[in-house]
C-alpha positions in Angstrom: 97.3 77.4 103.1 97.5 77.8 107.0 95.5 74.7 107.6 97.8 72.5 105.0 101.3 73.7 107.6 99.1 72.4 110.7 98.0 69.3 109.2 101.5 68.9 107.8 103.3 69.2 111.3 100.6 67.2 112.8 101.6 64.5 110.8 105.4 65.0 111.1 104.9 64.7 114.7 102.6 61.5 114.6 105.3 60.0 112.7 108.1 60.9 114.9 106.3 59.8 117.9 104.8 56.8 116.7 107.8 55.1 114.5 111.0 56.7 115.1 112.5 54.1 116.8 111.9 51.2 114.1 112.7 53.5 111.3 115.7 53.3 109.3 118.1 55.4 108.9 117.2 56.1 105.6 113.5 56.7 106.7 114.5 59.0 109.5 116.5 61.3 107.3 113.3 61.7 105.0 111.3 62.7 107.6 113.9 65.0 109.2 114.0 66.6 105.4 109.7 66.4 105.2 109.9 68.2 108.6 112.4 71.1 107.4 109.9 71.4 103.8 107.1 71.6 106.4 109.1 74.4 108.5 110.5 76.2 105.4 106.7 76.6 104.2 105.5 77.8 107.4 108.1 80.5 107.6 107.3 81.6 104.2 103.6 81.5 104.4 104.6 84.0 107.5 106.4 86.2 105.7 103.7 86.6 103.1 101.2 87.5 105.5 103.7 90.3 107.1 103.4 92.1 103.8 99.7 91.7 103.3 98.9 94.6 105.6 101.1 97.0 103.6 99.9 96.1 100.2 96.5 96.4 102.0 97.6 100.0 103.1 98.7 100.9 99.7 95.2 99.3 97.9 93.0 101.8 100.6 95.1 104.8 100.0 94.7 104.0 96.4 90.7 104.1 96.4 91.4 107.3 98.3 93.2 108.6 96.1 90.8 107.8 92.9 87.9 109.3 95.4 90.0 112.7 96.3 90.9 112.8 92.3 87.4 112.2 91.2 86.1 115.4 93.2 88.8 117.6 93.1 90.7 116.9 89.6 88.6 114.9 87.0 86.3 118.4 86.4 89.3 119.6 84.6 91.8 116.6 84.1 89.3 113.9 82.9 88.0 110.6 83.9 91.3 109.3 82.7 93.4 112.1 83.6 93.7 113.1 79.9 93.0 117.1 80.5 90.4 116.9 78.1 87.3 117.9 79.8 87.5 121.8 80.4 88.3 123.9 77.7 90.6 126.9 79.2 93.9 127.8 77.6 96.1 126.5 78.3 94.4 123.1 78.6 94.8 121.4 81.2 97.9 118.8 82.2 97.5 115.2 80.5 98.4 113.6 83.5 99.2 110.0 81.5 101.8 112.2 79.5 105.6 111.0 80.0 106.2 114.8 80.6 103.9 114.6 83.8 104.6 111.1 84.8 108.6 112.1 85.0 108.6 114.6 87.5 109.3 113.5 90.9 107.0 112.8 93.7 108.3 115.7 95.1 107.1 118.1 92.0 104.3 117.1 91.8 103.0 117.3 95.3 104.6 120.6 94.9 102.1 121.2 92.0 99.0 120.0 93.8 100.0 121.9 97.0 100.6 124.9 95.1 99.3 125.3 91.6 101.0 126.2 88.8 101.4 130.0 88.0 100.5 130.6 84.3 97.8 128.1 84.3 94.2 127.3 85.4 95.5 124.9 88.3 94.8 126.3 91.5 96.6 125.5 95.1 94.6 122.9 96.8 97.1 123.3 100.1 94.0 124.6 101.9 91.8 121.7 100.8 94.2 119.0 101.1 95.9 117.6 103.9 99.3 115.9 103.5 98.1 112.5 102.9 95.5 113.3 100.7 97.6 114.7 98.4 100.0 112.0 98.7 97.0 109.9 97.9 96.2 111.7 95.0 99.6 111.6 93.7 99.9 107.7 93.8 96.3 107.6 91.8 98.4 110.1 89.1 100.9 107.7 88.8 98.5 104.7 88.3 96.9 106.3 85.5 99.5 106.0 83.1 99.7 102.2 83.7 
C-alpha cells in the first residue's frame, strides 16, 4: 500500500513538471484533484498505521492473558472457562455466563485480586501483578465471544 502512495506522487509530480504548462485548464484541474486523492490516501494509510501498535498491544496482552488463564484458572474454570473441570461445591464460575460477563471490569479484577468468600476461588493478589490480572480479565471477556 505504501509503495502504491510513492509511486502515485512520483507520477503526480512527473506530470506537473513535465506538462503543466501545455495543459488545459481542464487537464490541470484533474491532476490538482488526482494529487488531493493521492494526498487523502496517504494521510489515511498514516492513520491506520498509528493504530496498528495498539491493536498490536491489545493482541500480546491477549496471548498473555490466555497463557496467565491457562496456568492459574483453567484447573478449575475449564479450557473454555465453562467451570466444569473440578468438582467442589459450589462449582466453579462459568465464566461465559451473562451473570459473569456483566460485572464490571472493576468486579471482577476485584474477584481475581481477592477471591470470593463462600467459594473455592482463592486471592491470586500475591501471584498476580496488576497487569497480569488485567490480562486475565480481557481473556474472560473474550471467552464468551
Amino acid at each position: 500500500m505504501r509503495r502504491w502512495h510513492n509511486d502515485c506522487a512520483v507520477g503526480v509530480l512527473e506530470v506537473v513538471s513535465l506538462r503543466w504548462r501545455s495543459m488545459s485548464l481542464i487537464s490541470r484541474v484533474l491532476l490538482l484533484l488526482m494529487t488531493l486523492s493521492c494526498v487523502n490516501a496517504a494521510y489515511a494509510a498514516s492513520e491506520q498505521m498509528k493504530g496498528s501498535p495498539q491493536t498490536l498491544r491489545e493482541h500480546y496482552d491477549l496471548q498473555e492473558g490466555k497463557r496467565l488463564y491457562e496456568q492459574y484458572c483453567r484447573f478449575c474454570h475449564g479450557e473454555q472457562g465453562k467451570g466444569k473441570a473440578f468438582d467442589v461445591t459450589p462449582p466453579p464460575a462459568d465464566l461465559t455466563s451473562p451473570a459473569v460477563q456483566q460485572k464490571s471490569n472493576f468486579e471482577l479484577a476485584q474477584i481475581i485480586h481477592g477471591g470470593e468468600q463462600g467459594t473455592a476461588m482463592g486471592a491470586w493478589k500475591w501471584a498476580l501483578s496488576d497487569k497480569d490480572k488485567q490480562n486475565v480479565l480481557q481473556y474472560i471477556r473474550s471467552l464468551a465471544r
